[in-house]
Steps between C-alpha positions, in 0.01 A plus 500: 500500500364779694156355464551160549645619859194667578258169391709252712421772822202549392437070491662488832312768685201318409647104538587648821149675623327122347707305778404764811147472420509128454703476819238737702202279377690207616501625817157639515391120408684320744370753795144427371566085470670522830188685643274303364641148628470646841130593413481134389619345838257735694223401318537125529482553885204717461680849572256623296579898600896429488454368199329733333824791633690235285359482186455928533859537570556243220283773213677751671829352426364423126163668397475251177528175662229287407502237828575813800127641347363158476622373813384800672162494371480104650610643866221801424249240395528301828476771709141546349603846341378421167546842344837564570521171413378526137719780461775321535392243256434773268853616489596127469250462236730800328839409589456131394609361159413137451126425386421268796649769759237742345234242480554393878488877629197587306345169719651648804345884430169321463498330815540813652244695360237190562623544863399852471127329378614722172380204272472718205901575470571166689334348152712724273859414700369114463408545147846682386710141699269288279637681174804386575493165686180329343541182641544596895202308647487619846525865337208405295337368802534866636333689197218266507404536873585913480286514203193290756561727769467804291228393355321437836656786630335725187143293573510598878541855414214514273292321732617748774401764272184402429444455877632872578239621164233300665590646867466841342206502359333355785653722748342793258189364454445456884655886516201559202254366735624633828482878281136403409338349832667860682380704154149340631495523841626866391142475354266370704695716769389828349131314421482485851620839554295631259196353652555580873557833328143532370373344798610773715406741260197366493413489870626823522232612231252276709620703796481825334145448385393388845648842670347677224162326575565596863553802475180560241270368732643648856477859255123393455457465797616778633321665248147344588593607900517844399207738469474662170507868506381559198150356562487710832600824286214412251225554774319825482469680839107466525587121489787553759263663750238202428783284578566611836135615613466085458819435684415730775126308497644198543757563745163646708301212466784285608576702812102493587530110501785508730361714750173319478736172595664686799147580597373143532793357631493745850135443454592144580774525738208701756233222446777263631599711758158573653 
């Protein structure tokens, strides 16, 4: 009897605790419906930013309703902020439980993404709503023309990098032949050096020779001016006295024809006189 008492308790407690949480959830839903009507009227008059304070207080209300995250990522996406946008479809993506809720926010994340010019994801969101709605057309439509723009996208940026390869090889080929025409002017620089070198050297040599030459001949001539004493020390003194018994002869005979002049010019001067 005991036991039975404690298993009807036990089946209340808990019958009890069912009905609070049930009643709290309640509430929680009709905050977040009642939030996200007013987000609804807002956007319809193009409130775009009130909106979007709707359909946040609506998640805040109720973090796992499916329409306040996929409401909110609409008012995102028209505002042109496409990331916040996609993850809000995301969480929709997540929270929602039919196929064709899932399919439609998988279309919805790859709008944003090609937004973004983020083809290759873009393709992959597209790709995952075709899995499960095959026969959406205009979705179709948008895999078709991602797939084209990717793969114009892809030929662009090879052509662009062939451009840039071809860009940098001629920028180092010029740099190659910029290094070579100053590795010869290097050259011919120190040819010309070299050779004004040697020419200097050389007239400096020339120079050199010519003083040398100078100086030779003045010294040989200086030489020839002189007397030489040795052939006056080689005389013997007989000679010496022969020597100047001539001189003194000479000088004599030349001072007898001087006088004799003096003589026959006052010889003159009296016959003119008288």
């Amino acid at each position: 009897m005991k036991k039975l008492w404690v298993f009807f308790l036990a089946i209340s407690s808990f019958s009890s605790f069912s009905q609070e949480e049930t009643t709290l959830s309640k509430e929680k839903l009709y905050e977040a419906k009642k939030q996200l009507r007013e987000g609804n009227k807002l956007y319809r008059t193009n409130r775009l930013e009130d909106a979007t304070i709707a359909y946040q207080k609506s998640l805040a209300a109720e973090g796992t309703y499916y329409k306040g995250a996929y409401n909110l990522g609409n008012a995102l996406f028209q505002q042109k902020k496409y990331k916040e946008a996609g993850e809000q479809y995301q969480l929709a993506n997540k929270l929602a439980k039919k196929k064709e809720d899932k399919a439609k926010t998988n279309e919805l994340i790859g709008d944003t993404f090609k937004k973004q010019k983020n083809l290759e994801k873009a393709l992959a969101s597209y790709k995952q709503a075709l899995l499960k709605n095959p026969t959406d057309d205009i979705l179709r439509e948008k895999y078709v023309a991602a797939k084209k723009e990717k793969e114009k996208q892809d030929q662009q940026s090879e052509d662009n990098k062939e451009d840039q390869n071809q860009d940098n090889k001629e920028d180092k080929d010029k740099k190659n032949k910029d290094q070579e025409n100053k590795n010869e002017e290097g050259d011919d620089k120190e040819d010309k050096e070299g050779d004004q070198d040697k020419q200097e050297k050389e007239d400096n040599q020339g120079n050199d020779k010519e003083d040398k030459e100078d100086q030779k001949g003045q010294q040989n001539e200086n030489k020839q001016e002189q007397p030489s004493p040795t052939k006056e020390s080689k005389l013997s003194p007989e000679q010496i006295q022969q020597l100047l018994e001539s001189m003194s002869n000479e000088e004599q005979k030349t001072q007898e024809k001087v006088n004799a002049q003096k003589v026959k010019v006052k010889k003159d001067n009296n016959e003119k006189d008288w």
